[in-house]
py3Dmol code that shows the C-alpha trace and the ligand (Angstrom):
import py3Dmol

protein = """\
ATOM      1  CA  UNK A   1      -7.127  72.799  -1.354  1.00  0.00           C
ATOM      2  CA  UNK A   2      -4.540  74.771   0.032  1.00  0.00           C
ATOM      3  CA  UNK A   3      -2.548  77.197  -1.267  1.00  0.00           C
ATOM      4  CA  UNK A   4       0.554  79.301  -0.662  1.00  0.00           C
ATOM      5  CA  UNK A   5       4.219  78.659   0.004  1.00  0.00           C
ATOM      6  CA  UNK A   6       4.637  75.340   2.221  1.00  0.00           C
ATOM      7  CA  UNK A   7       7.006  72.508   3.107  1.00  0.00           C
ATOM      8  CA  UNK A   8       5.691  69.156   4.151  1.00  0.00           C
ATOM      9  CA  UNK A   9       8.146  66.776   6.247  1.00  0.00           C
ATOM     10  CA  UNK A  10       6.673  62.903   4.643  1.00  0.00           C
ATOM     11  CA  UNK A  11       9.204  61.742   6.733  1.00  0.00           C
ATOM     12  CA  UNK A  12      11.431  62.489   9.541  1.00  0.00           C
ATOM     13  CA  UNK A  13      13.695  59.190  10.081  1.00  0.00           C
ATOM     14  CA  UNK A  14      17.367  58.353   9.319  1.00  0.00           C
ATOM     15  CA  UNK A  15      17.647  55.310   7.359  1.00  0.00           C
ATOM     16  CA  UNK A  16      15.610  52.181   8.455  1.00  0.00           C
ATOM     17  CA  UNK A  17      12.890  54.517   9.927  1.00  0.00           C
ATOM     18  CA  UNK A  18      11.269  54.541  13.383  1.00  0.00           C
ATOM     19  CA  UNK A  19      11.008  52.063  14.333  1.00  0.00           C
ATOM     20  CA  UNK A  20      13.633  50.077  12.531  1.00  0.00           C
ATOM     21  CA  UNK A  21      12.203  46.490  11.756  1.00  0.00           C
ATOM     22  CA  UNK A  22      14.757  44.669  12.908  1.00  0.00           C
ATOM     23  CA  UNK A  23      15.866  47.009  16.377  1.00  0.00           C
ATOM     24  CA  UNK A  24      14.407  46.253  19.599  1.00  0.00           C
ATOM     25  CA  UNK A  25      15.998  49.269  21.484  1.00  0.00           C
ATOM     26  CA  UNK A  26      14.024  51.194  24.177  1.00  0.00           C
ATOM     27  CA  UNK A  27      12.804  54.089  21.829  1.00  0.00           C
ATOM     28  CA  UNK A  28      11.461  51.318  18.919  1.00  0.00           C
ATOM     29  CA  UNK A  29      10.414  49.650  21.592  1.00  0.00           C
ATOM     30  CA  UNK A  30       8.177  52.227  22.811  1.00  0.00           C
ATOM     31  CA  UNK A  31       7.336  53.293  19.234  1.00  0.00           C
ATOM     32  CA  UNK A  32       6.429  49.805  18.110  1.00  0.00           C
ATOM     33  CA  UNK A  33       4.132  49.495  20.637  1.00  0.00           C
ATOM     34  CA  UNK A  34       2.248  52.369  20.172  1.00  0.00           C
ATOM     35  CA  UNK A  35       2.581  54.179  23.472  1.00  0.00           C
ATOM     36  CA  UNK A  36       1.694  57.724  23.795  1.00  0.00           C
ATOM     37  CA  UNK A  37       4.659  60.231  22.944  1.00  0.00           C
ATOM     38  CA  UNK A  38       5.980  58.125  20.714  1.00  0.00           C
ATOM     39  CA  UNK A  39       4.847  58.444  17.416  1.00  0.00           C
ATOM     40  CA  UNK A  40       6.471  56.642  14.302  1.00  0.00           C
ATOM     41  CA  UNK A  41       8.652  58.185  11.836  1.00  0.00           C
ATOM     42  CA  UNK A  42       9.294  57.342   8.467  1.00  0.00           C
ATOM     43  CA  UNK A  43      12.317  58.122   6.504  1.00  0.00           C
ATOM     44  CA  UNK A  44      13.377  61.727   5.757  1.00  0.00           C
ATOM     45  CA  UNK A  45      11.276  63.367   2.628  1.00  0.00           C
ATOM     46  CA  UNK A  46      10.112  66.905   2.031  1.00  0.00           C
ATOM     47  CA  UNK A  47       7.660  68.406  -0.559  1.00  0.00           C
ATOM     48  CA  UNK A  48       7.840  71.696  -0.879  1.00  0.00           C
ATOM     49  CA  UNK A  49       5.751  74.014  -2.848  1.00  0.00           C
ATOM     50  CA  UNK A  50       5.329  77.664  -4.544  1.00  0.00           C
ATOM     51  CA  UNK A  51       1.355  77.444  -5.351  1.00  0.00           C
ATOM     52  CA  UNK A  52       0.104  74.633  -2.689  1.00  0.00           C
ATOM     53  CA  UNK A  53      -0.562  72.450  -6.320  1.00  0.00           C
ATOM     54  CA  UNK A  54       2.874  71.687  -7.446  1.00  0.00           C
ATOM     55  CA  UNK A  55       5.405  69.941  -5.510  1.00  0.00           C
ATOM     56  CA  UNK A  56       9.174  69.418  -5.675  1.00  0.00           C
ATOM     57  CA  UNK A  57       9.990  66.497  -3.664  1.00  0.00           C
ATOM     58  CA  UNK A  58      13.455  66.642  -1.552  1.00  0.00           C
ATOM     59  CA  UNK A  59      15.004  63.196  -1.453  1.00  0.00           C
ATOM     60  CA  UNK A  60      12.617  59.947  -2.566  1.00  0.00           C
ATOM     61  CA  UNK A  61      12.597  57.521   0.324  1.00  0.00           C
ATOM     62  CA  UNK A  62      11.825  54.093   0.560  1.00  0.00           C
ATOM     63  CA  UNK A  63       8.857  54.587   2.442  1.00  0.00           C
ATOM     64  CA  UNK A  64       7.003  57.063  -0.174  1.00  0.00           C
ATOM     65  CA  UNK A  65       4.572  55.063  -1.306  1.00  0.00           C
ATOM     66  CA  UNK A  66       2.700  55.616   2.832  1.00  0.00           C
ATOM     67  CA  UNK A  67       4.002  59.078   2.591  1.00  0.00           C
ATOM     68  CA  UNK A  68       2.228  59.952  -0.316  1.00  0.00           C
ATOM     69  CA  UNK A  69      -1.230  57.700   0.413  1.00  0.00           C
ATOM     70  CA  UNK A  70      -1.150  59.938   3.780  1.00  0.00           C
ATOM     71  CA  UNK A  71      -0.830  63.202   1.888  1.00  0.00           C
ATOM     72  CA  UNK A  72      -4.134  64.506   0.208  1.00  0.00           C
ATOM     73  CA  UNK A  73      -2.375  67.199  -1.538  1.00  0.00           C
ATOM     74  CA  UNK A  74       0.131  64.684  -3.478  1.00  0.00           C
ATOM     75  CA  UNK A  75      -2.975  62.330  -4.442  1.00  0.00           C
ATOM     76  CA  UNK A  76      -3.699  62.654  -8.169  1.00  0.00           C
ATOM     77  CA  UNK A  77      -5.717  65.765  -9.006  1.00  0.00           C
ATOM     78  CA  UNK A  78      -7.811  64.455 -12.101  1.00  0.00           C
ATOM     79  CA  UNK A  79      -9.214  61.892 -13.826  1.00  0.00           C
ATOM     80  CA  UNK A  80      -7.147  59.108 -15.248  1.00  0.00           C
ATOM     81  CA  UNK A  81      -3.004  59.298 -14.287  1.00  0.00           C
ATOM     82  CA  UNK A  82      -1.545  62.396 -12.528  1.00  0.00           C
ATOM     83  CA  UNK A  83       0.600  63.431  -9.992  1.00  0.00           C
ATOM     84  CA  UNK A  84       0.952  66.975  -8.750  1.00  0.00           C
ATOM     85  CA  UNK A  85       4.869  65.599  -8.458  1.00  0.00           C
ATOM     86  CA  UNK A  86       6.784  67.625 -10.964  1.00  0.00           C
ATOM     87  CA  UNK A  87      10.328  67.542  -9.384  1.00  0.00           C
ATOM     88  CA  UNK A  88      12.755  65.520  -7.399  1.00  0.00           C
ATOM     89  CA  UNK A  89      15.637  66.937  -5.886  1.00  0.00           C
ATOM     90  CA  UNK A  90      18.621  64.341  -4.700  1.00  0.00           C
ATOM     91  CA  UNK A  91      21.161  64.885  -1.486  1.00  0.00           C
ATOM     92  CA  UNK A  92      22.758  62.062  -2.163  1.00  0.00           C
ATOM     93  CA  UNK A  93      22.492  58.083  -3.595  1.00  0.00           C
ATOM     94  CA  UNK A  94      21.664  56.702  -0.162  1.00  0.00           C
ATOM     95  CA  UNK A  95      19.661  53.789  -0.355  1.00  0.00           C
ATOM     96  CA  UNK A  96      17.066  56.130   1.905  1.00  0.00           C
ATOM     97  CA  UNK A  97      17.584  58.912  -0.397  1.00  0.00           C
ATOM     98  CA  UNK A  98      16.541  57.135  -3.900  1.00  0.00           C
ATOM     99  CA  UNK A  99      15.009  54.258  -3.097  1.00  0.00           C
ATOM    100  CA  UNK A 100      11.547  56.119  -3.563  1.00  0.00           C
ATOM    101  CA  UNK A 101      12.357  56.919  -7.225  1.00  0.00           C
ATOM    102  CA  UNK A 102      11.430  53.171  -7.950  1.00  0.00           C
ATOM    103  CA  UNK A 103       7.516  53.982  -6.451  1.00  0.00           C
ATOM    104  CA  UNK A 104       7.311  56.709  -9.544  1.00  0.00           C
ATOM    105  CA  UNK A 105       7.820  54.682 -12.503  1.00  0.00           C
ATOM    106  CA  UNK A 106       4.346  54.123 -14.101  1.00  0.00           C
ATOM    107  CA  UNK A 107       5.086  56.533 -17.307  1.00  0.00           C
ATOM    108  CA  UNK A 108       4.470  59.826 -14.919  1.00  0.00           C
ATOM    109  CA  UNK A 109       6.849  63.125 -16.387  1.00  0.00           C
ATOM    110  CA  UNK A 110       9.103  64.891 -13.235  1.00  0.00           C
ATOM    111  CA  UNK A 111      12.351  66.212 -13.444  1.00  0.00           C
ATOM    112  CA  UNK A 112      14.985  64.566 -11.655  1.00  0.00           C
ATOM    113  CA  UNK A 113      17.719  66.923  -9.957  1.00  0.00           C
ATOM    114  CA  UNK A 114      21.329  65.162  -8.786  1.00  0.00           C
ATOM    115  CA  UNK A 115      24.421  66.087  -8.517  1.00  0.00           C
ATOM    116  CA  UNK A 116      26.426  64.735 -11.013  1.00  0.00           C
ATOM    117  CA  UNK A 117      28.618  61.949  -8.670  1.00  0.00           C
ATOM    118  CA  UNK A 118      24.309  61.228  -7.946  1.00  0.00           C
ATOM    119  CA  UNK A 119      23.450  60.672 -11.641  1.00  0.00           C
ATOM    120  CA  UNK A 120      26.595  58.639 -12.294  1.00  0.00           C
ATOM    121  CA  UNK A 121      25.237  56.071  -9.236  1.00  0.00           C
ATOM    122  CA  UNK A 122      21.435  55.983 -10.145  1.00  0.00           C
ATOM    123  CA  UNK A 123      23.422  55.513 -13.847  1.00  0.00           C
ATOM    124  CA  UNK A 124      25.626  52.641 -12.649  1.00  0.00           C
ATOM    125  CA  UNK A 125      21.981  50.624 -11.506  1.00  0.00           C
ATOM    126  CA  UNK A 126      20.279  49.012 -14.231  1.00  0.00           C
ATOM    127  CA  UNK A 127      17.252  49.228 -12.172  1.00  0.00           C
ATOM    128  CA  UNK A 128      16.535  53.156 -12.125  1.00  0.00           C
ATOM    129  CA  UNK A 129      16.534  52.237 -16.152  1.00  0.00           C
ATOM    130  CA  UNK A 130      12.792  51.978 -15.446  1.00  0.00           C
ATOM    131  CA  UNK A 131      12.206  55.834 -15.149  1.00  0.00           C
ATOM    132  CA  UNK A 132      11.849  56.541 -18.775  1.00  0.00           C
ATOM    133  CA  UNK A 133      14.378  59.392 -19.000  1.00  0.00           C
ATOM    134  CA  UNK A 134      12.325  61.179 -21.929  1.00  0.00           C
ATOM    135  CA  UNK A 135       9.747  61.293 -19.243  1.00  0.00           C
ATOM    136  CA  UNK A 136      11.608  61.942 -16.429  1.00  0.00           C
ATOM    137  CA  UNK A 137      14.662  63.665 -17.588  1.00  0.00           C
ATOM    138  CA  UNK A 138      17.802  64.018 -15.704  1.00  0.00           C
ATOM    139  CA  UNK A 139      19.555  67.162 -14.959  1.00  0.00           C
ATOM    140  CA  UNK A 140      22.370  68.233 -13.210  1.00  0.00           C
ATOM    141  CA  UNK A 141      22.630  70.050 -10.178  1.00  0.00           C
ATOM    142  CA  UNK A 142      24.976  72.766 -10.218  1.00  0.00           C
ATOM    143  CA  UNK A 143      27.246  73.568  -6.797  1.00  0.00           C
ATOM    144  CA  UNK A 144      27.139  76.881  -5.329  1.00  0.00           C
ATOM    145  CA  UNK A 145      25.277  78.415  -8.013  1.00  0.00           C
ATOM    146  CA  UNK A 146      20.882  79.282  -7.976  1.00  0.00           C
ATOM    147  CA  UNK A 147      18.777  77.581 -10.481  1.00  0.00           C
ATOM    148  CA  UNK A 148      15.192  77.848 -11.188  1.00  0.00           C
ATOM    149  CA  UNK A 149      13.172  74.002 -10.600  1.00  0.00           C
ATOM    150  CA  UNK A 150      11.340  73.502 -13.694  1.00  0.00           C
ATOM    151  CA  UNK A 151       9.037  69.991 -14.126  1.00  0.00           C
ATOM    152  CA  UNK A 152       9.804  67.431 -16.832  1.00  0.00           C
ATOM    153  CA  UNK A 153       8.763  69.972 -19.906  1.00  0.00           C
ATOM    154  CA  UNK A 154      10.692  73.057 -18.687  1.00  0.00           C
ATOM    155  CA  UNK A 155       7.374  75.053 -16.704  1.00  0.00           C
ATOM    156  CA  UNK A 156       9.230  76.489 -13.990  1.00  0.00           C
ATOM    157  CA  UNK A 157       7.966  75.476 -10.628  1.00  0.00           C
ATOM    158  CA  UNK A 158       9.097  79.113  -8.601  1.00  0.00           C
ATOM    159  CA  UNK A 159      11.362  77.193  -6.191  1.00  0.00           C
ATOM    160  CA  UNK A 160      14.794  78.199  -6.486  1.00  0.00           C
ATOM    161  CA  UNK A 161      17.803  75.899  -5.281  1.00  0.00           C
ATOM    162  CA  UNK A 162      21.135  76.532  -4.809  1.00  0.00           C
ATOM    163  CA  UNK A 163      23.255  72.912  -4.072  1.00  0.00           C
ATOM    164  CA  UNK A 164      26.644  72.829  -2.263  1.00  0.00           C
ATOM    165  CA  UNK A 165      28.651  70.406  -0.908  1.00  0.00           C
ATOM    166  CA  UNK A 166      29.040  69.707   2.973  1.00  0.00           C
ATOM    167  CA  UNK A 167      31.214  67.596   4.703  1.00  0.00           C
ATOM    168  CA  UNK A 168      29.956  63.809   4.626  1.00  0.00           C
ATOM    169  CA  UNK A 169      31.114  60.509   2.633  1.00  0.00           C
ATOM    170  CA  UNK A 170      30.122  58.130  -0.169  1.00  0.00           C
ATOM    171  CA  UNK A 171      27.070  56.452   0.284  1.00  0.00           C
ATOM    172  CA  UNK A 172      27.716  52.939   2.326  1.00  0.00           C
ATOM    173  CA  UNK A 173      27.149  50.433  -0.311  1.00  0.00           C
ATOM    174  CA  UNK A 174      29.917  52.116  -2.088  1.00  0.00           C
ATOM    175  CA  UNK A 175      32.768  51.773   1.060  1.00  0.00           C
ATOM    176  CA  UNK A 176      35.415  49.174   0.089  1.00  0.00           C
ATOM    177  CA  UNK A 177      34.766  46.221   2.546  1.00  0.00           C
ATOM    178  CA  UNK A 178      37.716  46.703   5.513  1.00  0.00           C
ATOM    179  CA  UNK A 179      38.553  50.051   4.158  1.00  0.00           C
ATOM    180  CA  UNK A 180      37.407  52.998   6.298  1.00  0.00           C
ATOM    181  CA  UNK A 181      36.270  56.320   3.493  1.00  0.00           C
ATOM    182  CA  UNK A 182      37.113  59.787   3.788  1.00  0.00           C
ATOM    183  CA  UNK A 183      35.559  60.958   6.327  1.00  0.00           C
ATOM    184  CA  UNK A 184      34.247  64.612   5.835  1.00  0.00           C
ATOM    185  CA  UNK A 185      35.251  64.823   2.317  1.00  0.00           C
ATOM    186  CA  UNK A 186      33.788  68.269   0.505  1.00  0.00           C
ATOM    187  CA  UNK A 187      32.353  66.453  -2.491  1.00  0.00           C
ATOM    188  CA  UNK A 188      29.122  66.425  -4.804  1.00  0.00           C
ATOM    189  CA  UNK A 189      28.374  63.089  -3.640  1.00  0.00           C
ATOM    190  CA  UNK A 190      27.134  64.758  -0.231  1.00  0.00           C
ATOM    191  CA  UNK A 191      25.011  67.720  -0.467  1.00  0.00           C
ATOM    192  CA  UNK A 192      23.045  70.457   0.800  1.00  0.00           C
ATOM    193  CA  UNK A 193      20.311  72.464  -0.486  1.00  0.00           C
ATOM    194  CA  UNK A 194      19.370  75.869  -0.197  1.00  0.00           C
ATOM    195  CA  UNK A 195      15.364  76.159  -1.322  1.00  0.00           C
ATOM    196  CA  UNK A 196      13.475  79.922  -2.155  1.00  0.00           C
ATOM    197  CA  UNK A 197      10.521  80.716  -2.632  1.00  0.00           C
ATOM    198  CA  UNK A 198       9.989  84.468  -2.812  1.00  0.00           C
ATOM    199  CA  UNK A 199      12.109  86.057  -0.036  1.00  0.00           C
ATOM    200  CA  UNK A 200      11.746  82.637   2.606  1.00  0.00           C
ATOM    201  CA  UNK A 201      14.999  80.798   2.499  1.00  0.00           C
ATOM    202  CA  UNK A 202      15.267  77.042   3.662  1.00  0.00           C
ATOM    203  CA  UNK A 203      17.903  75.005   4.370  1.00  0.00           C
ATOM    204  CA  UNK A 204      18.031  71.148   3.814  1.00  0.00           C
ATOM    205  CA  UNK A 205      20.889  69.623   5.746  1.00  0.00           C
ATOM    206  CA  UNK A 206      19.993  65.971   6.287  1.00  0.00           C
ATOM    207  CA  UNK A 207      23.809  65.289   6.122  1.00  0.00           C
ATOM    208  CA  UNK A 208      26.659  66.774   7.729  1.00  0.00           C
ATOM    209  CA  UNK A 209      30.303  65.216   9.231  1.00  0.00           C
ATOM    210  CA  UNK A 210      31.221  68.509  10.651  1.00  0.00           C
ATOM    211  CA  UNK A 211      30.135  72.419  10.947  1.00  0.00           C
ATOM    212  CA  UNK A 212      32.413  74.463   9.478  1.00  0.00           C
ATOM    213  CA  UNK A 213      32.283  78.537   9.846  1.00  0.00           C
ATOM    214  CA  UNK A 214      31.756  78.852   5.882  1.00  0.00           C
ATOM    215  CA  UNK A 215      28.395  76.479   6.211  1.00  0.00           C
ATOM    216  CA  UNK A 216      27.516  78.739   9.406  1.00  0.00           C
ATOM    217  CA  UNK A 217      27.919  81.487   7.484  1.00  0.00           C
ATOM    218  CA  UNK A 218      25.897  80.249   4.907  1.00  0.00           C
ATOM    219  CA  UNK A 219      22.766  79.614   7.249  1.00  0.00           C
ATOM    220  CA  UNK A 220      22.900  82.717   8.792  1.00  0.00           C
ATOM    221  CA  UNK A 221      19.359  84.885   8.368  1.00  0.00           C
ATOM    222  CA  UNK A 222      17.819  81.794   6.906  1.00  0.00           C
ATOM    223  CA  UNK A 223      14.242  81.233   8.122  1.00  0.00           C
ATOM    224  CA  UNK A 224      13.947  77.743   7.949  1.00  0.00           C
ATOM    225  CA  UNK A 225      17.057  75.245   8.789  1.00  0.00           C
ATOM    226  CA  UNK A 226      16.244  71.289   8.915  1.00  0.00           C
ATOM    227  CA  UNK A 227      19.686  69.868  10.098  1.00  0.00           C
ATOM    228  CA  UNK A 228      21.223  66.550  10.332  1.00  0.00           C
ATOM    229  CA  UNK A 229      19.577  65.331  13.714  1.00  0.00           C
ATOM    230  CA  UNK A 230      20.553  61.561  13.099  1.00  0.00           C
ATOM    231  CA  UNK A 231      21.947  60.948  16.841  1.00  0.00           C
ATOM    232  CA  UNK A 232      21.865  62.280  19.993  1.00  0.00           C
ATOM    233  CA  UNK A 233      25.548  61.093  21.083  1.00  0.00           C
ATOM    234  CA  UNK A 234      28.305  60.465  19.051  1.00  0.00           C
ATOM    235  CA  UNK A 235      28.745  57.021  20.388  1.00  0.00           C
ATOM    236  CA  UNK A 236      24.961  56.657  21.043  1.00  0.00           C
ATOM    237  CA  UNK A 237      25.028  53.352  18.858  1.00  0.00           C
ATOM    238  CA  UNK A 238      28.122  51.538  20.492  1.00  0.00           C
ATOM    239  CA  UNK A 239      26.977  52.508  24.052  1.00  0.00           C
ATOM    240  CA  UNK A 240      23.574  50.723  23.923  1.00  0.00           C
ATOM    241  CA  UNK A 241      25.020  47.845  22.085  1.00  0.00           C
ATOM    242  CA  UNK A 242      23.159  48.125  18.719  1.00  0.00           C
ATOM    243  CA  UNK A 243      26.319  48.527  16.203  1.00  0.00           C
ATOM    244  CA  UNK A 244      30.061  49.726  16.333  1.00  0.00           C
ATOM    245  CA  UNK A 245      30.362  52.675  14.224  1.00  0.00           C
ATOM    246  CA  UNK A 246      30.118  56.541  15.822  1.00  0.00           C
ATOM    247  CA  UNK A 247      28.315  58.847  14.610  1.00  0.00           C
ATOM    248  CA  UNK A 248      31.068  60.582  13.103  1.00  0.00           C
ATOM    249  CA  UNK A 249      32.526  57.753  11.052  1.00  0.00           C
ATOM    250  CA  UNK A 250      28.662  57.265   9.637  1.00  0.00           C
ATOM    251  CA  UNK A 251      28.908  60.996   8.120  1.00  0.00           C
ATOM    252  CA  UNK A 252      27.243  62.711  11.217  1.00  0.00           C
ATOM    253  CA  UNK A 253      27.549  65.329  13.834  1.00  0.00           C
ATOM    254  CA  UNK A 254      25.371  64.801  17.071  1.00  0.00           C
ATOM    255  CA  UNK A 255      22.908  66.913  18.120  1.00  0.00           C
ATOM    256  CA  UNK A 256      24.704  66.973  21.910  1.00  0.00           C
ATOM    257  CA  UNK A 257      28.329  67.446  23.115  1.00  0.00           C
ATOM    258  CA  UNK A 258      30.732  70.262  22.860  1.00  0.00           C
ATOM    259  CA  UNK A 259      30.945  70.076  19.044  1.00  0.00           C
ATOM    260  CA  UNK A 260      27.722  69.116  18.203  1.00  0.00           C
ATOM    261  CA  UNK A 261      25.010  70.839  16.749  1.00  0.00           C
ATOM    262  CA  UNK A 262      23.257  72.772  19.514  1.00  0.00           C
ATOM    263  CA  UNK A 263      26.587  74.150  20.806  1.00  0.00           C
ATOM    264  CA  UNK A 264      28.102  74.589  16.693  1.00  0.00           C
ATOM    265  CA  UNK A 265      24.753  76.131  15.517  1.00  0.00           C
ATOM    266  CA  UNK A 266      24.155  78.500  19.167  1.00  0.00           C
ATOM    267  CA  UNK A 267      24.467  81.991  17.684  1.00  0.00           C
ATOM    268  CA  UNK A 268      23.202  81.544  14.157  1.00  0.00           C
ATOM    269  CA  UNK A 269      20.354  83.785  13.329  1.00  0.00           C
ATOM    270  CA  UNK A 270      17.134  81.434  11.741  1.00  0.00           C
ATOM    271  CA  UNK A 271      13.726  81.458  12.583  1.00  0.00           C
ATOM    272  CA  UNK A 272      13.206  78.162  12.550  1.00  0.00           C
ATOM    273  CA  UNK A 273      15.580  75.359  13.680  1.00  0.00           C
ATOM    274  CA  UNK A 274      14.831  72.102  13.282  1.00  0.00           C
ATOM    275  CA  UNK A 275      16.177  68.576  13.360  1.00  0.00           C
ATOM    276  CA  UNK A 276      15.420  66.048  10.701  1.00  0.00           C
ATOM    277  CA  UNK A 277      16.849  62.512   9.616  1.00  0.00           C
ATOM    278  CA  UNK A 278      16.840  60.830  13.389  1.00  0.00           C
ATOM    279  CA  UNK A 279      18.050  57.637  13.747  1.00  0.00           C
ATOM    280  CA  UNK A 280      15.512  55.415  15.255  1.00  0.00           C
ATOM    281  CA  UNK A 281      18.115  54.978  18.723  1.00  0.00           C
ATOM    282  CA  UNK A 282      17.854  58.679  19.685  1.00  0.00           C
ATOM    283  CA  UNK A 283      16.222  59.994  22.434  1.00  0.00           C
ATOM    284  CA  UNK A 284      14.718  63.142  20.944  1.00  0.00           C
ATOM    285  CA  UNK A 285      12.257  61.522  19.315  1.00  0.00           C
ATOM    286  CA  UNK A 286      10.023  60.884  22.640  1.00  0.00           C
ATOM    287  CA  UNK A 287       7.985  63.421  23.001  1.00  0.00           C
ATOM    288  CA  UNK A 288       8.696  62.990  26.764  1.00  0.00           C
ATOM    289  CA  UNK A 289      12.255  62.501  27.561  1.00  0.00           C
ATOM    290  CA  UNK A 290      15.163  64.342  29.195  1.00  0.00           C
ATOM    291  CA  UNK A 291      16.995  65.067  25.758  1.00  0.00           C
ATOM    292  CA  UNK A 292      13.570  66.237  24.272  1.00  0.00           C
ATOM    293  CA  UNK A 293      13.259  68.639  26.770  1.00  0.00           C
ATOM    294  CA  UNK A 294      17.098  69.600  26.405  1.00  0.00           C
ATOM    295  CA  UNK A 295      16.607  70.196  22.780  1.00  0.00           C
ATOM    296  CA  UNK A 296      13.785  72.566  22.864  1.00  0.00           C
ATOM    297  CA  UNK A 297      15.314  74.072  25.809  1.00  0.00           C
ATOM    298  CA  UNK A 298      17.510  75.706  23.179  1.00  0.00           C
ATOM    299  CA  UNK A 299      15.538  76.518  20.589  1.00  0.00           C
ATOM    300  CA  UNK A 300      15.268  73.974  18.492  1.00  0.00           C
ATOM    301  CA  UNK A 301      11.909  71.469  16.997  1.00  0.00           C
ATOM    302  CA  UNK A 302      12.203  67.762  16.246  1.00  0.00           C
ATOM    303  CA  UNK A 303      10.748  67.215  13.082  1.00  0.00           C
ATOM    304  CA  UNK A 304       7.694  64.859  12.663  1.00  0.00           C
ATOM    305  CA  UNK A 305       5.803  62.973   9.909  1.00  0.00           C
ATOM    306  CA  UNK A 306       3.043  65.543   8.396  1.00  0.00           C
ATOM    307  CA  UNK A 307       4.646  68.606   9.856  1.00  0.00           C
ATOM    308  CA  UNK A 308       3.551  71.622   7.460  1.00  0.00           C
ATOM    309  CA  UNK A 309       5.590  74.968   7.350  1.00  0.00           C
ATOM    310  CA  UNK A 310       4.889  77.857   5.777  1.00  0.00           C
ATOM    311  CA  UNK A 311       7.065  79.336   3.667  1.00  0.00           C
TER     312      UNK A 311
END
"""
ligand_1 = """\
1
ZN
Zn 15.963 51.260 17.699
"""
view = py3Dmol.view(width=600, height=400)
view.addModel(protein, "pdb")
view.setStyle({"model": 0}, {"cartoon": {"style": "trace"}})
view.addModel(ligand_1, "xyz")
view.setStyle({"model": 1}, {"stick": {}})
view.zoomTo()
view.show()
């Protein structure tokens, strides 16, 4: 097995995946059909690990059940029930964020991190009753302050996290029908994370309305940043006819344009930068087109599912 310091991307989608089952645009097209370059993504999931046998798991997406079943190292270790899961860590109560949670009921102990506006909705549903919470006991994230992941009885787990909030919105089966939501509201319900392990600091940015110069700040000297990647254009999705909201009013900065990522994130010092949580529409994820190239052009990696980093 291996060991040592090491995120795994499960998954490297925005919400529905790549392709999305019910979106017939050229890039799930082309994914769909299994053409070469354009590999499919599922939704956006990390493990991360200290020791290479226990993992924190950053964000629980619908699609973990594949993620894990493709993952050797989060297969169970011994005989009879196990799970070298000891943690999950929540962004937020997106549907693509917690909907994994349901995959690890089955009497397994982990600890699960939120921030508290996070606990109160996985509190509100009935369902996520079914994590026993003497098994799997809840705890509250902190904001811009470093705790220590431990797994369900206290062993620490040698990740440190510090959560903060960056500009986004409630989830979007909380919006008032008709009613359009704060936009880039600073709140626990939308969060980042900062994740240590030894001196290696990662950043975990799957969400972000807008890049402020605290939050680039922040990044700065990092050697690992996976940012908010979810479109290429801001009004990517209303230009090739597949919905009516930009990207901005879904809780996202673009990856292209004069405020966007590339040009907002230019003179940050990090090793590694990388986009994660791509909406199945956007260009980048073909290995072989235009905004690809553009991307890399400037640094940057598109994140895919099974990509391993060492810490
Ligand atoms: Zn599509």
């Amino acid at each position: 097995m291996t060991t040592g310091p090491r995120i795994t991307v499960l998954g490297a989608a925005a919400g529905g995946g790549s392709p999305q089952w019910n979106c017939n645009c050229p890039v799930c097209r082309r994914v769909r059909a299994g053409e070469p370059g354009a590999p499919r993504r599922t939704q956006t999931s990390l493990a991360l690990s200290a020791d290479g046998n226990r993992f924190a798991l950053i964000n629980a997406s619908p699609d973990l059940g594949e993620q894990l079943l493709r993952t050797p190292s989060l297969h169970p270790q011994r005989d009879g029930r196990h799970s070298p899961i000891d943690a999950v860590v929540l962004t937020g109560g997106e549907i693509d964020e917690v909907t994994g949670l349901l995959t690890m009921r089955e009497g397994e102990s982990f600890a699960l991190y939120a921030s508290q506006t996070t606990h109160d909705t996985l509190a509100a549903s009935p369902i996520f009753g079914a994590l026993d919470q003497e098994l799997v006991p809840r705890r509250r994230l902190p904001m811009n302050e470093t705790i220590g992941l431990s797994d369900g009885s206290d062993k620490p787990l040698d990740i440190a996290v510090e959560a903060f909030p960056v500009p986004g919105k409630i989830p979007l089966y909380q919006e008032d029908p008709g009613v359009t939501p704060e936009i880039g509201a600073l709140t626990d319900a939308n969060i980042a994370l900062q994740l240590s392990v030894g001196d290696s600091r990662a950043f975990f940015i799957p969400g972000c309305a807008d890049i402020t110069e605290e939050l680039r700040q922040r990044i700065d000297g990092a050697s690992i940043l996976f940012f908010d990647g979810t479109l290429w254009r801001d009004d990517e999705l209303i230009s090739a006819g597949l919905g009516h909201k930009t990207g901005h009013r879904m809780g996202h900065v673009s990856i292209d344009g004069a405020e966007g990522a590339i040009a907002e994130l230019a003179d940050i010092d990090v090793e590694r930068k990388i986009f994660i949580h791509l909406n199945n529409s956007n260009p980048v994820l073909l290995d072989d087109s235009d905004e690809r190239r553009a991307v890399e052009d400037r640094g940057w990696e598109v994140a895919y599912d099974g990509m391993e980093i060492s810490l």
